[in-house]
Structure formats: structure tokens, C-alpha cells
N, C-alpha and C positions, 0 to 999 in steps of 0.2 A: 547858322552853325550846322545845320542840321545839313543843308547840302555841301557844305564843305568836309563834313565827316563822309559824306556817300562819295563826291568826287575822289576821297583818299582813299576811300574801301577802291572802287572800281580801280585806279591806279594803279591802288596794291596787286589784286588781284592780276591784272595785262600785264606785272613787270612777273610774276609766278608763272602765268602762264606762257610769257615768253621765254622763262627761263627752263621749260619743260619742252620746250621745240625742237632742241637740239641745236635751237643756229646760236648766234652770236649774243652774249649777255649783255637784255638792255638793262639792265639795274649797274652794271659797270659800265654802260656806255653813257648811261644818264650821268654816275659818277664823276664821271671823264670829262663830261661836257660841263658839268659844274665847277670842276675843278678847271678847268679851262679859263672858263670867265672870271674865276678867281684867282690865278696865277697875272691876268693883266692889271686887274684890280689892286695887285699889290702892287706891282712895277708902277703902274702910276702915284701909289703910293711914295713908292721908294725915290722917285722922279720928284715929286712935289717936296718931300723932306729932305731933298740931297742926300743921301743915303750914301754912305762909302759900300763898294765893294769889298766883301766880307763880312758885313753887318747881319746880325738878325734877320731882317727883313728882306735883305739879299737871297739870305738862305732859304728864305720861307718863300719868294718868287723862282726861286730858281728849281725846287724840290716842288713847289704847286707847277708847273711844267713838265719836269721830266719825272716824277713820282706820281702827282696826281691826274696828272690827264693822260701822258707818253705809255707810262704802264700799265696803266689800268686797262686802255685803249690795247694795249699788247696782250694782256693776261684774259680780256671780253671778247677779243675774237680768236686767241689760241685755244678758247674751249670748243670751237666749231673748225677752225682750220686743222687741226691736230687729225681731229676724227674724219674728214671731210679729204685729207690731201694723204695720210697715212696709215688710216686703218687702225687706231688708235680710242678707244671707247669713254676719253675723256670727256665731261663733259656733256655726257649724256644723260646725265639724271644730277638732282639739287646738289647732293651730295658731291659731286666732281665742282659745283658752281659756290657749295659755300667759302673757298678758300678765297675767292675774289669779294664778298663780303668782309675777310681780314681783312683783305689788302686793302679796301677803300675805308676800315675804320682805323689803319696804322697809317695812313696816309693822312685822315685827318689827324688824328693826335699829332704824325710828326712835323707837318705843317703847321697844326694848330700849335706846337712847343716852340716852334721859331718866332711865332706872330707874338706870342705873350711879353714877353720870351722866359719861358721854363724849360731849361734841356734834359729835366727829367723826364717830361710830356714826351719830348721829342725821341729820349733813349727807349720809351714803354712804346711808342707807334713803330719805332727801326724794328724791335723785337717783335712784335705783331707784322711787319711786311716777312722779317726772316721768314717765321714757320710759313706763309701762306704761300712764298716762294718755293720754299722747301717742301713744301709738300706734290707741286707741280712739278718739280724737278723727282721727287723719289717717284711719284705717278709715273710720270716717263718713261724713266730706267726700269721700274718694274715692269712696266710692259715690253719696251725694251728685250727684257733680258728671260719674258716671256714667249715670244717670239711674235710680238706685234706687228703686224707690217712687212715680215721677214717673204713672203710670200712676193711681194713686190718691192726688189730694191729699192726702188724711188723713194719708196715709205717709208725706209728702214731709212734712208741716209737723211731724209727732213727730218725724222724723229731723232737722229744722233744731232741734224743741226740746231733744234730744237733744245736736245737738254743741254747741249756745250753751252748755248748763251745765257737757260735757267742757271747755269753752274756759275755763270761770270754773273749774273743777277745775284746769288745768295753771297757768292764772294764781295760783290762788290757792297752788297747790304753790310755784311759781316764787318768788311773794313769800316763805313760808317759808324755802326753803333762802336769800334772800339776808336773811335775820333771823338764821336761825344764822349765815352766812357774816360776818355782823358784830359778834354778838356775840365768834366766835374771833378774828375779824378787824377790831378798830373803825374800820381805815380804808376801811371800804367805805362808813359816813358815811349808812347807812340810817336813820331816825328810831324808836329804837325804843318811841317812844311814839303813834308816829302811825300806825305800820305793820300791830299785833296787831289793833287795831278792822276796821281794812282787808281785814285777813287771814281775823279769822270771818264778817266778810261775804261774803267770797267763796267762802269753803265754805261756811257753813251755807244763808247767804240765795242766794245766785248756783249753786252743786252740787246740793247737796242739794234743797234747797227746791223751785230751779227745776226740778230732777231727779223729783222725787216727785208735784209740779204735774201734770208731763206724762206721767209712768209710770202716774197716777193714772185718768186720761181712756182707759187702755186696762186697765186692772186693775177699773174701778169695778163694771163688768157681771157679772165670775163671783164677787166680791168683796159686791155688794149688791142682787144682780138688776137691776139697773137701771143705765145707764148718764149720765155726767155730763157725756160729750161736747156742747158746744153752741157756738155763736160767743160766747156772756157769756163762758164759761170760756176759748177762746182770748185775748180780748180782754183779760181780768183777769188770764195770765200775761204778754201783753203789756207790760200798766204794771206790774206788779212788776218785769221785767227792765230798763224803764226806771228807774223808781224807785230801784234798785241801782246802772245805770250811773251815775245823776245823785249819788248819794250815794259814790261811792267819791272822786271829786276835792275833793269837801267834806271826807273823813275826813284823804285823805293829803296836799293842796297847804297848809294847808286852809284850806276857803271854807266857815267854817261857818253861810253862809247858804242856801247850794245846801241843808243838811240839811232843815229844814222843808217846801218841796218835793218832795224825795226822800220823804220821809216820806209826805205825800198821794199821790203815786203809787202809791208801793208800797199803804197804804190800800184806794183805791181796787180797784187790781187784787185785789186780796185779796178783797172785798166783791165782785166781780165776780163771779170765779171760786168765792168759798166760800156763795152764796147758793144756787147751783143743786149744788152740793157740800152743805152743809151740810143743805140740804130733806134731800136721798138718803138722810143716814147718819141722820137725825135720825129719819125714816120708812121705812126699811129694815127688812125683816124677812125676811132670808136663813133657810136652812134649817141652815146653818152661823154661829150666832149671836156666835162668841167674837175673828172680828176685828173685828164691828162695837164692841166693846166697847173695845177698844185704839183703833180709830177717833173715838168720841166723845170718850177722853178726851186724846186728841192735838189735836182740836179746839178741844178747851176751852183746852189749856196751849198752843193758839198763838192764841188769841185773849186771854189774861189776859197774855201775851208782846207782843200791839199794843197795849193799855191803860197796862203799862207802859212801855214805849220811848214811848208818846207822852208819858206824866205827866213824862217826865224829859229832855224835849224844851228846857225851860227852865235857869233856873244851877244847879241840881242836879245834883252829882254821881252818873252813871251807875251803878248795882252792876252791873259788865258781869258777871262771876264768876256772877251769879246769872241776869242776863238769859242768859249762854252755855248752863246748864243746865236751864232754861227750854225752850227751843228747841233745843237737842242732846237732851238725855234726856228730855223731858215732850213734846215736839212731834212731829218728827223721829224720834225712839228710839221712841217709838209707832205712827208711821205704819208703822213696818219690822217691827215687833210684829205687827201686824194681819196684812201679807203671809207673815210667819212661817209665822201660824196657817193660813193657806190654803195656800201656795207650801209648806210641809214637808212636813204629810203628803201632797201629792203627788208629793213628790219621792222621799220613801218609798217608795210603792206603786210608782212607776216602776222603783225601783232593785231593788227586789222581785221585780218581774212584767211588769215590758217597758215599751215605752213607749207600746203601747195601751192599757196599766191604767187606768180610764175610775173609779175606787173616790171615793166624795164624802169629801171635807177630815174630816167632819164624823164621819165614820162609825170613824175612828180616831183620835177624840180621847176624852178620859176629863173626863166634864161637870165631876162632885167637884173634881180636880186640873186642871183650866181654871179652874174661880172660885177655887182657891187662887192659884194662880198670878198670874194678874188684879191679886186682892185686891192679893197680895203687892206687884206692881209700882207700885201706887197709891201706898203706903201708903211702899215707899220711897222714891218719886220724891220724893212731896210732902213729907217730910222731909227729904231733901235739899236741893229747890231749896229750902225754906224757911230752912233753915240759912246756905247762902250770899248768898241775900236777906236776912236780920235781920243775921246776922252777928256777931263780938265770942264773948269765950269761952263767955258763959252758952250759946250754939247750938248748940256743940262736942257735946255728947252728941245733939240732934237730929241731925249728919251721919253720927255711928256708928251709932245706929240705922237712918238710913234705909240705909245702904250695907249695914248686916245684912242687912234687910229684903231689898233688891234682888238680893243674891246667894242670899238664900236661895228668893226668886222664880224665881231665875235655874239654881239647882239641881234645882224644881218645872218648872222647861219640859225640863232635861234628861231628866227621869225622864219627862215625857210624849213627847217626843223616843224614848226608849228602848221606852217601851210602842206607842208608834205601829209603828213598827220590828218590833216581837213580832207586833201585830196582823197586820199587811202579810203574813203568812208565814201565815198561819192561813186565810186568805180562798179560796173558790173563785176559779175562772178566771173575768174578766169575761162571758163568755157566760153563766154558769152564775148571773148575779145577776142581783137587781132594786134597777137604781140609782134614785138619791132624783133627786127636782126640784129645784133650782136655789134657789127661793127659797118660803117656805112663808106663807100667809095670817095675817094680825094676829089673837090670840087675842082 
């Protein structure tokens, strides 16, 4: 007992002290990762009980994904990119890092309110994500409109693309709790057939998306030696963010001719932005090779993700179920994979060895247990979405297996997680080493 209370003290204390670093928060990364393993954990639930699409338990897999690992994972390292790409002082003391403690205990409630199922749980954790968004979003703006960053456009316009997505994160919050508030409640007269399509567009496509767009243009250089910054790629998040606004009045008034439109736009920006994106990751050859891998195949599952939303642009019935995981877990759930790989073991070596620890990504990963891991994630995505795309009971054993698959992926990053960790403790003092370069020549 008594060392299990000291290993809790020491814990406590390295996730404090790493939250006082300034880099990236591991107490919302650990968050993340936990909620990770428990977003599969349910799905193989939901697998095992045949669970319809829109069930409780659906909701509670789908939101432990893009709630408890997607944004947590967004909201833990926008407290060190913010300050890091734009001259922005978020993030720099407890105080800028307690709103990410909201977020991970509205995230449990509203997870935990779907699992029970109580949707009051769930409406009191939507209300607890609101302010802890909302207050990252006023942060912003106030600095913003203090002249943060103003010194260096570059700054100024990631911090504008910054709070436009916090702005589509509180909106798209907002819409939720008034989805639960109607469903307890059906005289609030919300449409709840019109409202959920509205809703994942506002987080995946408008948060997320537009979040990862712009995180991306400052992540891409220590990520692929090269960077992707250029006015193509401002201009292509540009029309995506147009493309969204045009399409949310067509989902919720609706005007379902605004969609076709919307659709071109976003398109377009998309091609905009992922041409000179796309070259990078496609010709990239870091020295740390295993987020480019998550990278390609996030690219691929968001471009077979704009192939089908266009095919089904006619009277066909939409598989939104399968388009959602598409682009949450194959897109998205990759893009954050990649940064894992890089953003971890740094975060490691920092919490290790200070926060001059200067140790390469690359150098405390395990090659063997990276390509299982990898593998693994492939193999269960793509039985997944596949299963919720064909659908009908004969698929039912594809979603079990892939939710096997992904937790068992998910259990291979922990164990690399854990030997990272090992490593970190074993290493001389940065003085005492010779660090690697950046990015290595095409064999």
C-alpha cells in the first residue's frame, strides 16, 4: 500500500511538473490515451451486443473518439503550439492548463452519461466541455485583439485560424447540449433529424479538421523536414471554412441546394491545401519515419472520405455511420497518431530530463513494435469503417474483429509508451550525446 501511495505521489508530482514546462500537457495526453483505449473498448462492446446505430452506446463510442481522445489530444498540444507558432502566452502557467482539466472531466461525465445511460450526466459534462472551450476561445481573442503575434503575420493568421475552429468547437458543443436538452426535453422543438449531420460537421469538419489544417502548417517542418506553409495552403483552408459555413444552413434550414456548392468549396480548398501537403508527406523522408506512416494513411482515408460524400451527393441515401468513421477514426484518428509518434517521446524525455532534453522522436522508439502497432491500426480501422459502410448482420463479425484489432494496436502503443519511458532514464545528459538530423536522404 504504502508504495503504491509513493508511486501515486511521484506520478502526481511529473504530470505538475510537466505541466509547468511549457510544452505539451501530459495530464491531457495521458487523458487522451486513456480515453483512446476506452473508445475501442466500447465499440467492441457495441460489436458484441449488435448495437444499432444511434444507440446509447454508439454515442458513448463515438464521443469517447472524437471528444475524449480527438480533443483532448487538440486542446494538450494547442497549449504549447499556440505559444510556440504564434507568440501567444497560453499555456504557460497551471492556470492557462486548468481548462484542459474541464475538458477531461466533461468528457468523462458525457461519455460516462451515455454508458449508464443518464443524459443528464451527459447534458452536466456537454456544459463543463462548453466553458473550458470557451474559455480557450476568449483567451485567444483576447490576445488577439491585444496585439499578440501582430508583430509577425504568420502568428496573427494561426491565431485567427485557431480561434475560427475554437468558435466551431463551442458552436458545435452548444448545438449538442441543445440535442440532449431536447431530447429530456421535447419542448425545446430542436429537429432532431436535422441537427446530428450539423453537429459532426461542426466538430469533425469546422474543429477538428480546420484545427489540424492549421496545426499542421506549423508541425509539418520537425514532422517531415520540410515545411508546407505557403499562400496555396492558406487559401485552401480558406475555402474549406467557407465551404462549411455555406453548407451548415443547407443541413439545418434546410436548403438542400446550398449542399452542392458547399461541397465545391470545401473540394476545392482541400486540393488547394493538400497538393502542396500531399507532395511533402508523399516525398518526405524524415529520420523518424513512423508518423509519416500514420500521415499517408490519414490521407488516403480523407480522400476515399471526399469520393464518397461526393458519390452520395445525389438521392442516395447517405451511410453517415460509416462516412463519421471514415473521417473520425481513419482521417483525423491518424492525423493525431502521427503527432503521437513525434509529440510523445518528446514529451517523455522532457518529463525525464528537463526541458532542454534536445533526445530525437526516433531514437526512443522500438522499429519491431512501431510496424506492429501501425499494422495493427490499419487493419482495424479498415474493418471497422468497412463494417459500418456495407453494414446488415453478415459485417457484424468484421466490426469485432476490427475493434479487436484496434485495441489490441492500442495496447502495442501502450507498451511503446512504456518502453519509451524506460529508455528516457537510461540516456546521458544532452551535452554528453550526438543528436541525429532532422531528416535523412532517400535510399
Amino acid at each position: 500500500m504504502d508504495q503504491d501511495r509513493l508511486f501515486f505521489r511521484k506520478s502526481l508530482r511529473a504530470l505538475l511538473e510537466g505541466e509547468r514546462v511549457g510544452f505539451i500537457s501530459p495530464t491531457g495526453f495521458l487523458a487522451m490515451h486513456l480515453f483512446q483505449g476506452t473508445a475501442w473498448i466500447l465499440l467492441i462492446l457495441f460489436a458484441l451486443r449488435k448495437g444499432a446505430v444511434g444507440s446509447p452506446l454508439f454515442f458513448a463510442m463515438v464521443h469517447a473518439f472524437g471528444l475524449g481522445f480527438l480533443t483532448l489530444a487538440a486542446l494538450s498540444v494547442l497549449v504549447h503550439v499556440l505559444p510556440a507558432a504564434a507568440g501567444l502566452p497560453v499555456g504557460k502557467s497551471l492556470r492557462d492548463r486548468g481548462p484542459i482539466g474541464g475538458a477531461i472531466l466533461g468528457a468523462l461525465l458525457f461519455v460516462g452519461g451515455w454508458i449508464i445511460p443518464d443524459l443528464r450526466v451527459a447534458l452536466a459534462g456537454g456544459v463543463v466541455v462548453l466553458l473550458s472551450g470557451g474559455y480557450f476561445l476568449a483567451r485567444v481573442l483576447r490576445e488577439i485583439a491585444a496585439g499578440g503575434g501582430r508583430t509577425r503575420p504568420r502568428g496573427l493568421g494561426l491565431d485567427l485560424m485557431t480561434a475560427m475552429a475554437l468558435a466551431f468547437f463551442v458552436a458545435g458543443t452548444l448545438l449538442g447540449i441543445l440535442m440532449l436538452a431536447t431530447l429530456l426535453h421535447p419542448a425545446f422543438g430542436l429537429s432532431l433529424t436535422l441537427a446530428p449531420p450539423a453537429h459532426a460537421l461542426m466538430m469533425i469538419g469546422g474543429w477538428l479538421a480546420l484545427l489540424v489544417m492549421s496545426v499542421f502548417l506549423r508541425t509539418s517542418g520537425p514532422l517531415l523536414g520540410r515545411s508546407v506553409m505557403s499562400e496555396h495552403s492558406v487559401k485552401g483552408w480558406i475555402l474549406v471554412l467557407c465551404g462549411i459555413l455555406l453548407a451548415l444552413p443547407g443541413m439545418l434550414m434546410p436548403l438542400p441546394l446550398l449542399i452542392p456548392p458547399a461541397y465545391a468549396l470545401g473540394v476545392a480548398g482541400l486540393f488547394l491545401y493538400g497538393s502542396p501537403a500531399g507532395t511533402a508527406i508523399l516525398k518526405s523522408h524524415p529520420i523518424n519515419p513512423y508518423p509519416l506512416w500514420f500521415l499517408r494513411s490519414s490521407l488516403a482515408w480523407l480522400i476515399a472520405g471526399g469520393f464518397l460524400l461526393f458519390a452520395f451527393l445525389g438521392p442516395l441515401p447517405l451511410p453517415l455511420a460509416g462516412i463519421l468513421m471514415i473521417f473520425l477514426v481513419g482521417g483525423v484518428g491518424q492525423f493525431f497518431l502521427a503527432h503521437l509518434y513525434h509529440l510523445g517521446p518528446r514529451l517523455l524525455s522532457i518529463l525525464r530530463n528537463g526541458a532542454g532534453d534536445l533526445t530525437p522522436p526516433a531514437a526512443l522508439l522500438d522499429k519491431r513494435r512501431s510496424v506492429s502497432t501501425y499494422l495493427l491500426y490499419q487493419a482495424g480501422i479498415a474493418l471497422v469503417i468497412l463494417s459500418f459502410l456495407l453494414g446488415g448482420r453478415f459485417f457484424e463479425g468484421l466490426r469485432l474483429a476490427g475493434a479487436f484489432l484496434g485495441f489490441l494496436a492500442w495496447v502495442s502503443l501502450s507498451m511503446e509508451i512504456r518502453s519509451a519511458w524506460i529508455k528516457t532514464g537510461h540516456l546521458p545528459k544532452t551535452e554528453n550525446r550526438i543528436l541525429f538530423p532532422v531528416t535523412r536522404k532517400k535510399s
